[in-house]
Structure formats: structure tokens, C-alpha cells
C-alpha positions as CSV (number, residue, x, y, z in Angstrom):
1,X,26.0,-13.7,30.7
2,X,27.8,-11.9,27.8
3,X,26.5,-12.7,24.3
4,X,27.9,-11.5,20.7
5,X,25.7,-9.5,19.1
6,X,22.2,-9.9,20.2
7,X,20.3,-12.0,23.4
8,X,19.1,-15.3,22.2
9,X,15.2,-15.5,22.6
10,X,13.9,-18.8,23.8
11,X,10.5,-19.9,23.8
12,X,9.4,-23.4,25.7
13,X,8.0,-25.9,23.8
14,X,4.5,-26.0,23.7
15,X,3.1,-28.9,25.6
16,X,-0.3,-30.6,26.6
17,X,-1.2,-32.4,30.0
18,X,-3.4,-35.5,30.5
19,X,-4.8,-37.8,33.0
20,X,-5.3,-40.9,32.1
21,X,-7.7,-43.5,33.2
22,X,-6.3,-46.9,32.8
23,X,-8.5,-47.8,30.2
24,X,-8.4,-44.5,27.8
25,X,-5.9,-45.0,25.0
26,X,-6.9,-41.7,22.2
27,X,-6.4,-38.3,23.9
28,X,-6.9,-35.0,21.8
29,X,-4.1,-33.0,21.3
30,X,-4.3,-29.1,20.8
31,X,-3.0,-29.4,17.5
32,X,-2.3,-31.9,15.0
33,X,1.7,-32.9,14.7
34,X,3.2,-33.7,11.6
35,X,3.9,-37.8,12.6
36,X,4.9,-39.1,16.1
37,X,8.6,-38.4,15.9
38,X,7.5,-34.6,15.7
39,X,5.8,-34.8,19.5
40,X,7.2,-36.4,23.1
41,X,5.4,-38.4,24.8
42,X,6.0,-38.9,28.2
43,X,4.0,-41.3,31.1
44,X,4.5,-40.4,35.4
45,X,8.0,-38.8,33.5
46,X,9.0,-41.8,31.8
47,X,9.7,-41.0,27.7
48,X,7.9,-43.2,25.5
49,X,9.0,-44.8,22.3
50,X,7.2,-43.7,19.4
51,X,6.6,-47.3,18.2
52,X,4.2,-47.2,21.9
53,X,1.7,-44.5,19.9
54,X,0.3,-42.9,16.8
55,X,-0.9,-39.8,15.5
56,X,-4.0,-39.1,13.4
57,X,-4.6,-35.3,12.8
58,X,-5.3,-34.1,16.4
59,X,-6.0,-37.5,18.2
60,X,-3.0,-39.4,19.8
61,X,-3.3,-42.7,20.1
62,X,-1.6,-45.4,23.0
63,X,-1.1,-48.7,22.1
64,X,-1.5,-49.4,25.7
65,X,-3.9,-47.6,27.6
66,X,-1.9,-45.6,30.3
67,X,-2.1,-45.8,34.0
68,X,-4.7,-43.8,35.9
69,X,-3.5,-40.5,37.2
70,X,-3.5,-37.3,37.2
71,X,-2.1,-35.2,34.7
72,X,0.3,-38.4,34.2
73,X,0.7,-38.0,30.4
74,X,2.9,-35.3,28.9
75,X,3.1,-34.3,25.2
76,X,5.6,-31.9,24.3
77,X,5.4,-30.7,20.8
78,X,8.9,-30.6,18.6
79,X,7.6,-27.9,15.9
80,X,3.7,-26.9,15.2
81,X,2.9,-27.3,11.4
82,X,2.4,-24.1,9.7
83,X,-1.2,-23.3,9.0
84,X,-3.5,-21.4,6.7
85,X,-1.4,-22.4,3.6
86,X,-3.2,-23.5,0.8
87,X,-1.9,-24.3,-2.0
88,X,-2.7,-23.6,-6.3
89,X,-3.0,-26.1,-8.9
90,X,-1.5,-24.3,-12.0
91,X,-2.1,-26.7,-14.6
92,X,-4.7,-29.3,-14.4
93,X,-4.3,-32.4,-16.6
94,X,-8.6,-34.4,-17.6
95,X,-8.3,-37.5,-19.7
96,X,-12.0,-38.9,-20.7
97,X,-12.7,-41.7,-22.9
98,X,-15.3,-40.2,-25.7
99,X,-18.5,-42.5,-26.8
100,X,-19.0,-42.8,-30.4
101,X,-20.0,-38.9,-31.8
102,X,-19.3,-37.4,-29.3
103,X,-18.6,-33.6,-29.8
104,X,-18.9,-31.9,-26.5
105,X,-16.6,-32.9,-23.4
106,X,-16.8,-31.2,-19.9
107,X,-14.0,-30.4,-18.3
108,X,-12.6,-28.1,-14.6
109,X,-13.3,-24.6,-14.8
110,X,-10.3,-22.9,-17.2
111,X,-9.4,-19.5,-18.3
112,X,-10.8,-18.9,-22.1
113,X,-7.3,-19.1,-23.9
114,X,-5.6,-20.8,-21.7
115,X,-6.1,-24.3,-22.1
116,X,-4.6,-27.1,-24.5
117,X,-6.4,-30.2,-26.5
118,X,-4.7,-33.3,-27.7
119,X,-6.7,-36.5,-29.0
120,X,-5.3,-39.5,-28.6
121,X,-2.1,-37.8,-27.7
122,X,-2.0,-35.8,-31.1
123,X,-2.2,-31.6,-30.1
124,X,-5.1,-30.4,-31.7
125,X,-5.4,-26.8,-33.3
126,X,-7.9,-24.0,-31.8
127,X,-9.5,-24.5,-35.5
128,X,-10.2,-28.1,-34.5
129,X,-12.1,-27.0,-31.0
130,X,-14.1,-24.5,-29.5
131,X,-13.2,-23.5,-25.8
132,X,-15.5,-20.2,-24.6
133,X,-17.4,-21.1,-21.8
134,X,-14.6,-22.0,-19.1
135,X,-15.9,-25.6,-18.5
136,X,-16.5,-27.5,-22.0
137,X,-14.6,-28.1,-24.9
138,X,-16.4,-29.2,-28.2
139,X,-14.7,-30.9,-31.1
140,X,-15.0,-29.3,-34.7
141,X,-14.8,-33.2,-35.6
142,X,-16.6,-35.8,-34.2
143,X,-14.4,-38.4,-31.8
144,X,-15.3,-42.0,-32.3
145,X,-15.9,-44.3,-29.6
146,X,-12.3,-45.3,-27.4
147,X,-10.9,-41.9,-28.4
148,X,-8.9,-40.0,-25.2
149,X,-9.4,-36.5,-25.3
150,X,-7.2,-34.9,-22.8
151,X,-7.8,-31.3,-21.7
152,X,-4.8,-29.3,-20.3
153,X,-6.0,-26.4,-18.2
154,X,-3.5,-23.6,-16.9
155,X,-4.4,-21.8,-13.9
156,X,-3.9,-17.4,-14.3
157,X,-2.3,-15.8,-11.9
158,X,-2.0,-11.9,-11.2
159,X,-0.4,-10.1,-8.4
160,X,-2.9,-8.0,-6.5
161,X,-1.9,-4.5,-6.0
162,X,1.3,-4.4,-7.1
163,X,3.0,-0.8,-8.4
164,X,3.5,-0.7,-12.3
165,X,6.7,1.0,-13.4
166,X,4.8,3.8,-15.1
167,X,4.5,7.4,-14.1
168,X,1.9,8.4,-11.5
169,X,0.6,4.8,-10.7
170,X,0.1,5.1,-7.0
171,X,-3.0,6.7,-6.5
172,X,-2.8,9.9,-4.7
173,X,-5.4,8.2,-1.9
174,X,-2.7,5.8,-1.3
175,X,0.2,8.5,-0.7
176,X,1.2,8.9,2.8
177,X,0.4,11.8,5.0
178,X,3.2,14.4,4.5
179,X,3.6,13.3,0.3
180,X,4.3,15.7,-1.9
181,X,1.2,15.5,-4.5
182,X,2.3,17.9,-7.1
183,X,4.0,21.3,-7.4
184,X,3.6,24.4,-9.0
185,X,5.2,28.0,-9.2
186,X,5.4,31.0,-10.7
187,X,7.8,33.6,-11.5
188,X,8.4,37.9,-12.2
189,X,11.6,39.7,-12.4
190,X,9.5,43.4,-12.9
191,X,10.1,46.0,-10.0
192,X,6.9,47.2,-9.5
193,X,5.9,50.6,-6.8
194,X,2.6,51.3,-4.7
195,X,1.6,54.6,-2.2
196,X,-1.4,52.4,-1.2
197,X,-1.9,51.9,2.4
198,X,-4.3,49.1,1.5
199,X,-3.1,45.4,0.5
200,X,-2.8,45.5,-3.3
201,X,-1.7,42.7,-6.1
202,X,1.8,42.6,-7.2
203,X,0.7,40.3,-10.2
204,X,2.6,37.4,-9.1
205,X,0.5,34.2,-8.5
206,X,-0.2,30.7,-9.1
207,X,-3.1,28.5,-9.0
208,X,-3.0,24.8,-8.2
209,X,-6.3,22.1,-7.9
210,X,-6.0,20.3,-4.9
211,X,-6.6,16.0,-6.1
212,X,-8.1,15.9,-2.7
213,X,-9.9,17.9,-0.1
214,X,-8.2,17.3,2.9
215,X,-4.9,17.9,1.1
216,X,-2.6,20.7,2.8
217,X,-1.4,23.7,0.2
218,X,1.9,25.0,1.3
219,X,2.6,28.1,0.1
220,X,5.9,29.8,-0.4
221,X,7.3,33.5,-1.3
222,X,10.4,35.2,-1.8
223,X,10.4,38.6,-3.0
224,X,13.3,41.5,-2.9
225,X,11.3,44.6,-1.6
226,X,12.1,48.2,-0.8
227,X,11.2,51.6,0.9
228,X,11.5,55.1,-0.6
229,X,12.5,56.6,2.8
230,X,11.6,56.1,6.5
231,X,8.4,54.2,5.2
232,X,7.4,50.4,5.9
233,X,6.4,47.7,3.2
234,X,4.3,44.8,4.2
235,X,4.0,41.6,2.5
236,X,0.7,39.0,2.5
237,X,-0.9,36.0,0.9
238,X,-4.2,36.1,-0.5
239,X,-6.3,32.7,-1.5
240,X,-8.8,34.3,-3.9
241,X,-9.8,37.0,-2.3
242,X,-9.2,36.0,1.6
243,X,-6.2,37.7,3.1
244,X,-4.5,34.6,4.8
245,X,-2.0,37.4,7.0
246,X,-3.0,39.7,9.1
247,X,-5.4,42.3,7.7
248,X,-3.5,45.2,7.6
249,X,0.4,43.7,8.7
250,X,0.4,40.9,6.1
251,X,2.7,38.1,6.8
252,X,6.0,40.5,8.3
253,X,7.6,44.0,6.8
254,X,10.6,45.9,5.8
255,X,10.9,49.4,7.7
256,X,13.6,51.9,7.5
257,X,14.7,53.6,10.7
258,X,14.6,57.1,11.6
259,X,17.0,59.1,9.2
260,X,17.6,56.5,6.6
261,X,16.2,56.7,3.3
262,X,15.2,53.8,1.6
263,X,16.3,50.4,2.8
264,X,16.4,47.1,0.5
265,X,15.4,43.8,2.0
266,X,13.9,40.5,1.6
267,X,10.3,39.1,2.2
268,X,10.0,35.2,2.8
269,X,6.7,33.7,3.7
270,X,5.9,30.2,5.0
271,X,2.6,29.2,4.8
272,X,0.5,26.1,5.2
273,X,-2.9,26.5,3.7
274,X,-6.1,24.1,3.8
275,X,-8.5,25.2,1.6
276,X,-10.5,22.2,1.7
277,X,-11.6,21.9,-2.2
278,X,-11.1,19.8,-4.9
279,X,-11.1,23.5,-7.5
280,X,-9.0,25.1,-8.7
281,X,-7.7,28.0,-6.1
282,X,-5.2,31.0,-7.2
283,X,-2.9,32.0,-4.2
284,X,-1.5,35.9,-4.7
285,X,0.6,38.1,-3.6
286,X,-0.1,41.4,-2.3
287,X,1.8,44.4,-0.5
288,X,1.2,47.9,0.8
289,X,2.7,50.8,2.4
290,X,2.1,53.0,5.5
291,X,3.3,56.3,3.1
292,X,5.9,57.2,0.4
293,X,6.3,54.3,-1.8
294,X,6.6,50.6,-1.3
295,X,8.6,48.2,-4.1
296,X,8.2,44.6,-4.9
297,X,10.7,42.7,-7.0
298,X,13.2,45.7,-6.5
299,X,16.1,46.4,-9.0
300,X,14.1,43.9,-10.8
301,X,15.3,41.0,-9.1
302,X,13.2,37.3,-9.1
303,X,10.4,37.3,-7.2
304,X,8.4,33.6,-6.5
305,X,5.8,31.8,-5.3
306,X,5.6,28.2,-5.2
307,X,2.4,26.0,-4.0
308,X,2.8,22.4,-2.9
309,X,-0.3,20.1,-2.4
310,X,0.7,17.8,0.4
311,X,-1.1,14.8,1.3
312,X,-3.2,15.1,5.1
């Protein structure tokens, strides 16, 4: 069968099964209906007419006891009331009747500030009561005997957990794996040289403090480099003083081929770090050559390095 847009779902009715005895007339039902035209009845098949029955919370209740047999009785529930609601008075009303003197009245648990007294109808002050202990109110003035004090109480409400519309309000622990926790970078446009066949600094680095310790720290770097001739130049990462590349190879390099001299490139590194400390940790970037000279930041072009603390 074709339908326009999607299937219809159906459910059946949920339904309870009796037996009666010829003598029983309340049977339990599985849940309690919200009055008799909400449930139907039915006896050996044959619908009953509400007016035949009541309902009382859960028990269901035959004027006439029905014939014995089995599984004979049929109740086929309409709609199931909604449960686990519960409901909030928000402003609670007391009237009492004072005696003659009387000073101190007793009244439903209220929030300090948040509750109003009138005597004998007349709205009294806060300079005419005293209302700091959540359940009594007492009267600057002494009421005389017949007098109706009525409290009026207001029920606080907050909502639990909600996000304020203020900067960095969601707690870092709440971000979800993969969040971006914070970002920093750094910056150098200063062409720099090395013969050193060893991993050296090229000055540029940034430090970040992870805001937790399972956090990721991604670390990015784009440099322009150069060779002086048929030389290589190799590139790395270092987190204080741990080489995160490979020891002598870095992170990738820029070699010129047999009978060039000099070639100009570009060094981009990708790197996802866990350092697994809540300190603060400096990344840097180092480079070396195998001979002649190496250059970082070449013709003095932007070089940077960017860290991103990333929620694990």
C-alpha cells in the first residue's frame, strides 16, 4: 500500500483478560483508567455499557457479577494516563484566626523574602513583621483575638543546568570529544641559516596549558625553508625537550637534486600531541641540515605554529 510521506505506525490497544466466576464483581486492572468511558469492557464478546461498571484507581468494578468462564472478560484500554507528573504549588495562600496577643504564627515552609502578610485583609509592611526562618511569621504588633492573618507564600523556581549567555560558561568537562578548548599561535618573519647536522631551534614556539589531562594538543607548522645547494633541510616538533619526529629526519624535508643549487620550498607539519598534563608545555620548532646550509623562514617570509587543545 502506497502512503504520502511516511508509514503510519500502529500500536494495538493495550488490553487485560479475565475469568470470571459468577460471583466475582471487582477485578484488578493493570493500570488505573482515567473514568469508565476511557476503558471497553467486553463479556463472552458482548460490549458492555459503561453504566454496567465503575472504576476506582486500578479496581474495576461489575454491577453484576459476570458469568463463569474463562478468560470471558475483556478490557481494552482507550488511552493510559500519563505518569510520574507531579505537579508545583507556586503560591500557597494560610489564613489562621490569631488568639488575643498573639505575635507568632506558623505557617508552610517559604522562601525568606518571598512571602506576603495582610491582617484582616490590610497588606502589612516588612517593618510590621519579621519572616527569617522559612516557617513563622511574627507580628511587630500584637493581633487581638478574631484577627485573620493570612500568609501568602511563593514558591522559587530555578532551572537546573541551564547555559548563561556569558562567555566561557560551559565548563570545559562538559565539552564534547573533538571541541576545540582554546587556541594559541605564534609568529616570525626572520630568515634564519644553520650548517648543523643536529636538530636545532629556529626560535619560533608557543606554549599552551592543557585545562585537562586527557586533552589532545594539535600542533600545526608552516614554514618557507631553503637549501644552499644539493643539500637537504629537515623540519621537526619538539615538546620541551622531546623530539616528537623522527630523531634525525624530523617530521619530512626539502632536498635539491643533483646539479641544482639551492631549491625553495615549503614545510607543513600535522601533528596530534597528548602530553597528558595540566602545565604549561612549550612546543618548538627545530631544523637541521645534512651539509651546506639549511634556511628557515626564507626571504623572510611568515613562518607559524599554532597549538589547539582539543577535548578527548
Amino acid at each position: 500500500m502506497s502512503y504520502i510521506g511516511n508509514q503510519p505506525i500502529s500500536v494495538a490497544f493495550l488490553t487485560d483478560t479475565f475469568s470470571g466466576t459468577g460471583s466475582q464483581t471487582a477485578y484488578t486492572m493493570t493500570v488505573a483508567p482515567a473514568n469508565t468511558s476511557s476503558i471497553i469492557v467486553a463479556i463472552t464478546g458482548v460490549l458492555q455499557d459503561p453504566s454496567t461498571y465503575s472504576v476506582s484507581g486500578t479496581t474495576l468494578t461489575f454491577s453484576t457479577a459476570p458469568p463463569s468462564d474463562t478468560s470471558n472478560i475483556s478490557v481494552r484500554y482507550l488511552g493510559i494516563p500519563a505518569s510520574g507528573v507531579t505537579t508545583t504549588a507556586y503560591r500557597t495562600v494560610t489564613n489562621t484566626t490569631a488568639t488575643a496577643g498573639q505575635t507568632s504564627f506558623t505557617i508552610p515552609s517559604y522562601t525568606v523574602g518571598y512571602v506576603d502578610v495582610y491582617r484582616n485583609g490590610v497588606y502589612l509592611p516588612t517593618s510590621d513583621y519579621t519572616a527569617t526562618t522559612g516557617t513563622t511569621v511574627v507580628l511587630t504588633n500584637a493581633a487581638t483575638v478574631g484577627d485573620t492573618i493570612t500568609t501568602i507564600s511563593f514558591y522559587v523556581s530555578s532551572v537546573l543546568n541551564a547555559i548563561p549567555a556569558t562567555a566561557n560558561s560551559v565548563a570545559r568537562t562538559y565539552m564534547p570529544v573533538g571541541s576545540v578548548l582554546q587556541v594559541v599561535s605564534a609568529t616570525t618573519s626572520t630568515e634564519i641559516s644553520t650548517t648543523s647536522t643536529s636538530f636545532v631551534t629556529t626560535g619560533l614556539s608557543a606554549s599552551i596549558t592543557p585545562t585537562i589531562a586527557t586533552s589532545k594538543i594539535l600542533v600545526t607548522m608552516s614554514a618557507p625553508i631553503a637549501t644552499s645547494g644539493t643539500n637537504v633541510v629537515r623540519v621537526t616538533i619538539y615538546r620541551g625537550a622531546t623530539n616528537l619526529g623522527a630523531s634525525s629526519g624530523g617530521f619530512g624535508r626539502l632536498g635539491a637534486g643533483s646539479g641544482i643549487t639551492g631549491m625553495d620550498g615549503f614545510s607543513s607539519i600535522n601533528y596530534l600531541d597528548s602530553p597528558a598534563t595540566t602545565s604549561s608545555t612549550t612546543y618548538s620548532v627545530y631544523y637541521n641540515t645534512n651539509t651546506g646550509s639549511g634556511y628557515f623562514s626564507a626571504n623572510n617570509a611568515t613562518s607559524t605554529i599554532t597549538l589547539m587543545e582539543i577535548a578527548a
